[in-house]
C-alpha positions in Angstrom: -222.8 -97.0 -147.7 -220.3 -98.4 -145.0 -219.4 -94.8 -144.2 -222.9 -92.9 -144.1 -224.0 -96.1 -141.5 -220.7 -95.7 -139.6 -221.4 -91.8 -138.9 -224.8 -92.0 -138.1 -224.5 -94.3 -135.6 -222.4 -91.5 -132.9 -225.5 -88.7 -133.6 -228.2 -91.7 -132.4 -226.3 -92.7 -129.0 -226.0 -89.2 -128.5 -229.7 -88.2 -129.1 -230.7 -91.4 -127.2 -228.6 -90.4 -124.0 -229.8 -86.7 -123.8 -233.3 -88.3 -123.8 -232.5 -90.5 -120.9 -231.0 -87.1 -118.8 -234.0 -85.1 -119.6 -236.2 -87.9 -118.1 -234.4 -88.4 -115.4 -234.3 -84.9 -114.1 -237.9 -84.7 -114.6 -238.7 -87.8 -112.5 -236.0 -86.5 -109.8 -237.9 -83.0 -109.9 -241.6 -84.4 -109.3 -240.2 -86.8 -106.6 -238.6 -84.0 -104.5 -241.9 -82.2 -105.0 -244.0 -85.1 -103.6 -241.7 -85.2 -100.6 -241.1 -81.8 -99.9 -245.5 -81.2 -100.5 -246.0 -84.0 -97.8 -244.0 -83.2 -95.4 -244.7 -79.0 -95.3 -247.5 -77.6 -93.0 -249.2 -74.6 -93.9 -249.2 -71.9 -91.6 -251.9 -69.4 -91.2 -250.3 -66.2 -90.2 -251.8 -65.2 -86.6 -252.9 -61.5 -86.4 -251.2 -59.3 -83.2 -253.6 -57.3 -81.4 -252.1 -54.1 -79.8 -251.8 -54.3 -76.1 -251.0 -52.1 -73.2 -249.6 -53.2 -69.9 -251.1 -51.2 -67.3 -248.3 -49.5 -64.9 -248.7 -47.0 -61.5 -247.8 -43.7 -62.1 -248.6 -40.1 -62.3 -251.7 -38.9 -64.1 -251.8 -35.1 -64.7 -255.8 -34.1 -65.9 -255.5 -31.1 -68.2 -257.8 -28.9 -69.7 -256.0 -27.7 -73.0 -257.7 -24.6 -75.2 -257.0 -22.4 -77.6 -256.7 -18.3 -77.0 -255.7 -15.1 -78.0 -253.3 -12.6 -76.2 -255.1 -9.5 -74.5 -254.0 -6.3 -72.6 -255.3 -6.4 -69.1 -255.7 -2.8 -69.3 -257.3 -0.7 -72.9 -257.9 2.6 -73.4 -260.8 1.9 -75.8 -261.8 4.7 -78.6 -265.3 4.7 -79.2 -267.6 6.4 -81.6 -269.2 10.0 -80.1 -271.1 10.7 -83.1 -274.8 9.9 -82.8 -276.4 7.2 -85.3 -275.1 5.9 -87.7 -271.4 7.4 -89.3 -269.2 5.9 -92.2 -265.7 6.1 -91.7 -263.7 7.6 -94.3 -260.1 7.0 -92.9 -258.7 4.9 -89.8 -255.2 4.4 -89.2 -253.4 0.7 -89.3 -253.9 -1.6 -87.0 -250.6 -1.9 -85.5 -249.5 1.8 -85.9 -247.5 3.6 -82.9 -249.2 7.2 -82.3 -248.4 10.1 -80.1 -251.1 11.7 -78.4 -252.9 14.1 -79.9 -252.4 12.0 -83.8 -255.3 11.4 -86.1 -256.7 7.8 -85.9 -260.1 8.0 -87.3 -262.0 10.4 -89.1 -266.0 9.9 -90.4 -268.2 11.3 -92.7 -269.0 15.0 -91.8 -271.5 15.9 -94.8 -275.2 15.3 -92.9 -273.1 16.9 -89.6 -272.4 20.0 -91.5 -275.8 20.5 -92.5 -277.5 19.4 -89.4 -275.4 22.5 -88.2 -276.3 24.7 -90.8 -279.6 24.1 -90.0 -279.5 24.6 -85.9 -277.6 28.2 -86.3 -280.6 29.5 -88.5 -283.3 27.9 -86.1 -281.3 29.8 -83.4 -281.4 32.9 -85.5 -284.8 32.7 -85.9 -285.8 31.6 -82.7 -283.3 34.5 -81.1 -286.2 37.1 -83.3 -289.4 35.1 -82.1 -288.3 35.7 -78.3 -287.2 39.3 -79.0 -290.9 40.2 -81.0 -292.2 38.2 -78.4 -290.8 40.1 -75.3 -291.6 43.7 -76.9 -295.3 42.5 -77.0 -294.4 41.6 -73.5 -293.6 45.4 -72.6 -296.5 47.0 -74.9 -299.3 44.8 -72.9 -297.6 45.9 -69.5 -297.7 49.7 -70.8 -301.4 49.3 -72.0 -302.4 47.8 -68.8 -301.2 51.0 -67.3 -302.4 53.0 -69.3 -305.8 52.1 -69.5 -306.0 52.4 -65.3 -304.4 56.0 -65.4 -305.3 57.1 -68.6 -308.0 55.8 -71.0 -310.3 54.4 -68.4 -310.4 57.8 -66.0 -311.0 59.7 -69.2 -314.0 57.1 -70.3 -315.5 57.5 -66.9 -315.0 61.5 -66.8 -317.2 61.4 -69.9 -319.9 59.0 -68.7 -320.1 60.8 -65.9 -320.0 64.4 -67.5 -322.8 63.3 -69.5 -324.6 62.1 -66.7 -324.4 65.7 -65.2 -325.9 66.9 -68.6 -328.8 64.3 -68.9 -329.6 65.1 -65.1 -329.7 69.2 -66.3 -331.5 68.3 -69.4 -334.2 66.5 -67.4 -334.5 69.2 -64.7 -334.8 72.0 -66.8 -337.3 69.9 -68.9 -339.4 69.6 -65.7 -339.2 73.2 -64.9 -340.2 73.8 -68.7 -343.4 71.5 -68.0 -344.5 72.8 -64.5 -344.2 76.1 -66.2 -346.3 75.0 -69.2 -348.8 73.2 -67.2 -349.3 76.8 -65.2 -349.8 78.6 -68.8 -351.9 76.0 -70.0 -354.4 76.6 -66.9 -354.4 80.5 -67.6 -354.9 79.7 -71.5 -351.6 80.8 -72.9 -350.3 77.6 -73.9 -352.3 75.0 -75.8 -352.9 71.2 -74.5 -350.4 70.5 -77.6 -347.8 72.5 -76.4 -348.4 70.7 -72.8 -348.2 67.8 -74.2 -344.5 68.1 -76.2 -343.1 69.4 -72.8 -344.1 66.6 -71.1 -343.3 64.3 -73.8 -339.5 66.3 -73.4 -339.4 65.7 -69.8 -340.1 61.9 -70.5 -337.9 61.7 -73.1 -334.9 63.7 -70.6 -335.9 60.9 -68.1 -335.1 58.2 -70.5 -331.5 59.7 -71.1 -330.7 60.0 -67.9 -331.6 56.5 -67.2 -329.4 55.5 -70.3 -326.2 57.9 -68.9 -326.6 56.2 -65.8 -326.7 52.6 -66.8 -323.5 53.2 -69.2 -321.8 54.4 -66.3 -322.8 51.7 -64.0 -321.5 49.6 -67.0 -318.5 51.1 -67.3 -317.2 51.4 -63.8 -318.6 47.5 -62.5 -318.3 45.7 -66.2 -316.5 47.0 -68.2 -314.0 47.9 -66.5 -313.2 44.4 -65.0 -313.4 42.9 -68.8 -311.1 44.8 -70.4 -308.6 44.9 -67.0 -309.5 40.8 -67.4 -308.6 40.7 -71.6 -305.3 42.5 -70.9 -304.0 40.6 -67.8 -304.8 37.3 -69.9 -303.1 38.7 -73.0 -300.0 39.3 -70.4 -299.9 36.1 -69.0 -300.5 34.3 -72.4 -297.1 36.5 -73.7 -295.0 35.6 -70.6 -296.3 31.7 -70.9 -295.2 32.4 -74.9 -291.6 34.1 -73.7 -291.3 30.9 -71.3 -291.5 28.5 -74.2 -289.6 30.9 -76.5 -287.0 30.8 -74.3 -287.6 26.9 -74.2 -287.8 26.3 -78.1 -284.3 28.7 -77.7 -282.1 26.6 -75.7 -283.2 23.9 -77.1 -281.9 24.9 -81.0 -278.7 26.1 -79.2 -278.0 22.7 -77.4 -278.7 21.2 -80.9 -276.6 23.4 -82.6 -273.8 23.1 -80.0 -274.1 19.7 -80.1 -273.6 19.1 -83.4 -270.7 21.2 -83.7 -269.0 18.7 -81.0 -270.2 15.9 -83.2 -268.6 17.6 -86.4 -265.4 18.0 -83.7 -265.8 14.1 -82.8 -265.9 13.0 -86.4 -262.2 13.5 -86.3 -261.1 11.5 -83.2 -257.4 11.8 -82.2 -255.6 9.7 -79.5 -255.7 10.3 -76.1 -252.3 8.8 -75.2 -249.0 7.5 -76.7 -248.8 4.1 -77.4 -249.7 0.9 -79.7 -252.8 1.1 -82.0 -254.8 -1.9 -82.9 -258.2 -2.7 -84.0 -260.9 -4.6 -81.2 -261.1 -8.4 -82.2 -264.0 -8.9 -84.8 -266.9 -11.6 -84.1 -266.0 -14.7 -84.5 -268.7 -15.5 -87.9 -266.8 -11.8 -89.3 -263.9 -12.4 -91.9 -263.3 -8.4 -91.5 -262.7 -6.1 -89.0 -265.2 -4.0 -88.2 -263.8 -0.5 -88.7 -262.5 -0.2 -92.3 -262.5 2.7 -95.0 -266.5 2.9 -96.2 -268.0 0.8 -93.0 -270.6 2.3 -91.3 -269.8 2.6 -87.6 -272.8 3.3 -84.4 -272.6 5.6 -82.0 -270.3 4.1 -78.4 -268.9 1.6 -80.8 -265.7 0.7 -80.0 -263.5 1.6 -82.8 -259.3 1.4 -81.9 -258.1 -0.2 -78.6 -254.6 1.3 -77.4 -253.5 -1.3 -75.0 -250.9 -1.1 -72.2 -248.2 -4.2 -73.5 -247.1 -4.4 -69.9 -249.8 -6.6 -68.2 -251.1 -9.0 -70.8 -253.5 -11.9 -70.1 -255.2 -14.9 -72.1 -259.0 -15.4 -72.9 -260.3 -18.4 -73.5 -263.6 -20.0 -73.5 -264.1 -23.3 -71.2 -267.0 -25.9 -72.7 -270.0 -26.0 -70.1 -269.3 -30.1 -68.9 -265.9 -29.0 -67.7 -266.0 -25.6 -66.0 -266.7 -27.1 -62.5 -263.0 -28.4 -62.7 -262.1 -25.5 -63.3 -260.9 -22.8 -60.3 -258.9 -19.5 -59.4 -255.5 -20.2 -58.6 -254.8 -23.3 -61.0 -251.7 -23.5 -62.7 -251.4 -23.2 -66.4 -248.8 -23.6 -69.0 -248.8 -21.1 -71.7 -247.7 -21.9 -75.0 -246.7 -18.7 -77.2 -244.8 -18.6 -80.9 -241.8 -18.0 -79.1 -242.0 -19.1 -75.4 -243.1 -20.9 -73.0 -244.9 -19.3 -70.1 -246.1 -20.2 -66.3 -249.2 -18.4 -65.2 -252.1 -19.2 -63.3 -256.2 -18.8 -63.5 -257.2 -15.2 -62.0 -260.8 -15.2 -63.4 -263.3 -17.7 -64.3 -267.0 -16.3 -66.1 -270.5 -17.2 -64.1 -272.2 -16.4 -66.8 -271.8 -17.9 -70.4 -271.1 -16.2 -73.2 -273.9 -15.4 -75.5 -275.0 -18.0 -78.3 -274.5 -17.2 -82.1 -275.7 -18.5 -85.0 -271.6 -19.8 -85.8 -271.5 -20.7 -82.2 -273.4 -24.3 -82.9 -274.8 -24.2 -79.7 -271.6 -24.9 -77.5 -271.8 -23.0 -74.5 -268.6 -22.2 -73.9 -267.6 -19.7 -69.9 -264.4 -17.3 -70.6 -261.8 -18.1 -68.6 -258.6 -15.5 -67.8 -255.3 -16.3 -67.5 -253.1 -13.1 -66.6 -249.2 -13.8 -67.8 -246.2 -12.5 -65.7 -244.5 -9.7 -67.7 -242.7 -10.9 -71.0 -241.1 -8.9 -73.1 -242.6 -9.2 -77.2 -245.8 -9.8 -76.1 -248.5 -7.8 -78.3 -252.6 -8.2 -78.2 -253.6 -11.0 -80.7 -251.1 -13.6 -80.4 -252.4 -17.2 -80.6 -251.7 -19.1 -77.5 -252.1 -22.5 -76.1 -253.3 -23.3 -73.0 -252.7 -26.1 -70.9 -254.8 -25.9 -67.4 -253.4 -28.6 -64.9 -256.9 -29.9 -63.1 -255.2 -32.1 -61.0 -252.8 -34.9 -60.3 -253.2 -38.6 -59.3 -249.9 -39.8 -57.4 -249.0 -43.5 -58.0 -252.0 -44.0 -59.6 -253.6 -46.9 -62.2 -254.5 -46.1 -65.5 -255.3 -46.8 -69.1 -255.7 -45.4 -72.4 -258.8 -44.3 -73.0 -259.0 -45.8 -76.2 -259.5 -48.6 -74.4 -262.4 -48.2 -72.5 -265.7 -48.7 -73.7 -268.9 -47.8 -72.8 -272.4 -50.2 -72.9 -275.8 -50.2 -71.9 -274.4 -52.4 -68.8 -271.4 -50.2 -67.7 -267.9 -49.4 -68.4 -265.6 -52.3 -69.9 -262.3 -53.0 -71.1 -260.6 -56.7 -72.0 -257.5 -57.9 -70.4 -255.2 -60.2 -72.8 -255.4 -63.5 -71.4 -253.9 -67.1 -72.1 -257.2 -67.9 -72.9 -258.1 -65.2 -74.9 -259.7 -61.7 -74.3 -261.5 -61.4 -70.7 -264.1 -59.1 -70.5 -263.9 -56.8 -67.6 -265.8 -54.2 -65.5 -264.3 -51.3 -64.3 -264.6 -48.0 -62.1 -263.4 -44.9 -63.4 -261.6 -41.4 -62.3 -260.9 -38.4 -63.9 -259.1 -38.6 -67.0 -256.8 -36.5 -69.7 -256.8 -36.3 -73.7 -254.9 -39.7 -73.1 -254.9 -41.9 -69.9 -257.9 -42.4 -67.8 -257.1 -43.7 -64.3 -259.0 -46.8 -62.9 -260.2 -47.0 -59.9 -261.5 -50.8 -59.8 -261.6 -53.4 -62.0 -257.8 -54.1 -63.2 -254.0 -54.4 -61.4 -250.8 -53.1 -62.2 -249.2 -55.4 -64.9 -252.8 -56.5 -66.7 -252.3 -56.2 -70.3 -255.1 -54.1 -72.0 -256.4 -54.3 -75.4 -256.0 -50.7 -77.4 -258.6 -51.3 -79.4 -261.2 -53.8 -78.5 -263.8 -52.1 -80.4 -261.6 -52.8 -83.7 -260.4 -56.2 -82.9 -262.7 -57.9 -80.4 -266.6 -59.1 -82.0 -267.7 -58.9 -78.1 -267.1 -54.8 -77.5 -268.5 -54.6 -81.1 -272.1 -56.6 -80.2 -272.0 -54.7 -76.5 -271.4 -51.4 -78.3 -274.1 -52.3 -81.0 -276.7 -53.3 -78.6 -276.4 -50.2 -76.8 -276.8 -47.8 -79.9 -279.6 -49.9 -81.1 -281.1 -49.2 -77.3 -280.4 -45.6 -77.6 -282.1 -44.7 -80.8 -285.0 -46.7 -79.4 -285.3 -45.0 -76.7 -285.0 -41.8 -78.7 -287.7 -42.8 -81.1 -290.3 -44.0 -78.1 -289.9 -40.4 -76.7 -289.9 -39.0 -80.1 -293.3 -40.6 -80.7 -294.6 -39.9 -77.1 -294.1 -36.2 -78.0 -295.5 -36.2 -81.5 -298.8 -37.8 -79.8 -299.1 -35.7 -76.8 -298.9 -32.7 -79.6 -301.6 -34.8 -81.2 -303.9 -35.6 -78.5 -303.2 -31.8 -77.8 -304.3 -30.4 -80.9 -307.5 -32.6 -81.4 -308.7 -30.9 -77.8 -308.2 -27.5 -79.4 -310.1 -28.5 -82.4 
């Protein structure tokens, strides 16, 4: 017993001091922690706004577009076939030719037969004016022929019989006077009297008849016929006029569709680089392709001279004032870097398409100094320099803003943003200069829409102005229409 109680007594002082050092570390640990929590002060992290601490200088104003590499001068290859054609081989785009190659070739099959056709209408037309001149010289020989011929011997026997019927009626009046004399004396009957004088009035009659056909012949007759025949000849050479006509007319036809059969193979007029013209800008293909139909003066290859290039580009209608012949621009190609200037600025705009959503755009020309590698349809930038302001104030133009009260921005102040006023210049994609309103080392806020409530309720008011204007005019239309429409009714 003496032993257990004399080794147990060790293992309780041991347990009983570990107790003590965990206590004690614990009360140590919760009074540093009361200390340490009293005497910290929470900080709130303050947020930075972005500044910008407006500085004289230079302000360039550039106009900056996008454009495509031309030739100043193209020999264009259009499309001399009439209507409507289908091209059935064109050379790539790209190609170098020699004059005199192939670069296009279109459907000949309606051509040929449209030929076909034309040489027989010529044939036959050729025989209509031939059978037509032949009755031409058989009216002219009958016309003659009746005035020396057929008439004389008509009139030789009208008047031969008129002779006869004047004989016939003499001798019947002898015949009577002598029956008339027998009659008295009793050697002729009053019957026999009677049938000579019924002979002389019936030898009258004839002669009367004789006479008339003759009068008829020589003052009617005569004049009708002539009349028939002369209208017969001028109704032939009228028919030879428009036979002749109707002639030429098949021969140009046929003639000219043996050139259009010629054309539907169209060969190059001069050495030199082959490309095709630039398709519309809502077309994802060229336009002349294997199996595409093609019109007629249709511009179908372009061989342009890679000596004299130039830049188009289209200029958006609220800036083409600023822009002028003469002004410098820097040309930005794959591969270089090129000076030029504007030669030639559009007065008219370019026509409106449906992919154009309605931004009137005016092409603008820049010609470029000779460069070798240059070839049509290059991209290139373009940078126009408008103008530049010499020792001039400016600011981003992020961070101006616009209200229903004028232009703003806020300086950075000790007490806090200012709100401002300003008069602006012209500006760039970047700076604006300032004409009024701030001084050279004024810090600007970048931002103020993003980090300052004031531009956000200026800005806010202004929209909510804006549409209200908007819908007061909207529903000033929509009632005129109305008040409109009820006086129709």
């Amino acid at each position: 017993m003496t032993n257990e109680n004399s080794q147990s007594m060790p293992r309780k002082l041991i347990r009983w001091l570990g107790r003590c050092f965990i206590a004690t570390c614990i009360v140590g640990l919760l009074s540093w922690g009361i200390y340490f929590g009293s005497t910290m002060v929470i900080k709130t992290p303050v947020k930075e706004f972005l500044t910008y601490q407006v500085v004289r200088g230079d302000v360039r104003v550039t106009l900056t577009e996008q454009g495509v590499l031309t030739s100043t001068d193209n020999t264009e290859i259009k499309c001399k076939v009439r209507g409507r054609n289908t091209v059935t081989w064109v050379i790539p785009s790209g190609s170098i030719v020699e004059k005199g190659d192939v670069l296009v070739r279109l459907d000949t099959k309606k051509i040929e037969e449209s030929l076909s056709l034309q040489r027989t209408n010529v044939f036959e037309a050729t025989a209509t004016l031939a059978e037509t001149e032949t009755n031409l010289t058989q009216i002219n020989l009958s016309i003659g022929a009746y005035e020396s011929g057929d008439y004389l011997q008509r009139l030789n026997t009208k008047q031969t019989e008129v002779v006869i019927a004047e004989s016939n009626f003499a001798s019947a009046q002898k015949l009577y006077g002598h029956s008339k004399l027998l009659f008295k004396r009793g050697f002729v009957t009053e019957l026999e009297l009677e049938s000579n004088a019924f002979t002389v009035t019936q030898a009258d009659l004839e002669l009367k008849v004789k006479e008339t056909e003759l009068f008829v012949l020589k003052e009617y007759t005569k004049a009708l016929e002539l009349e028939q025949m002369r209208g017969n000849l001028e109704a032939t050479q009228s028919k030879i006029a428009a036979d002749k006509a109707g002639l030429q007319m098949d021969i140009a036809r046929r003639d000219r569709a043996a050139v259009e059969l010629e054309n539907c193979t169209i060969v190059a007029p001069k050495s030199g680089l082959v490309i095709y013209p630039t398709a519309a800008a809502w077309k994802d293909t060229p336009d002349v392709a294997e199996g595409v139909a093609v019109s007629h003066d249709q511009v179908l290859l372009i061989i342009p001279v890679l000596d004299t290039m130039q830049v188009q580009i289209g200029v958006h209608e609220a800036v083409i004032d600023t822009v002028r012949l003469g002004l410098p621009a820097t040309i930005t190609l794959p591969d270089d870097v090129v000076e030029a200037e504007v030669t030639d600025v559009a007065n008219i705009a370019k026509p409106l398409g449906s992919w154009s959503a309605n931004v009137v755009k005016y092409e603008t020309v820049i010609e470029l100094p000779t460069t070798p590698g240059l070839k049509p349809g290059m991209s290139a930038g373009v940078e126009i320099l408008i103008a530049t302001h010499k020792d001039a104030l400016s600011v981003p133009v992020s961070s101006v803003v616009d209200t229903s009260a004028g232009t703003f921005c806020w300086i950075s102040t000790p007490n806090g943003p200012k709100k401002q006023q300003v008069i602006l210049g012209d500006s760039n994609d970047i700076f604006v200069v300032v004409v009024q309103g701030v001084k050279e080392g004024d810090k600007v806020f970048l931002h103020p829409l993003a980090d300052i409530e004031e531009a956000q309720d200026d800005v806010g008011k202004f929209l909510s102005q804006s549409i209200a204007t908007d819908s007061e005019r909207i529903a000033r239309n929509h009632s005129s229409r109305v008040s409109i429409r009820g006086r129709i009714q």
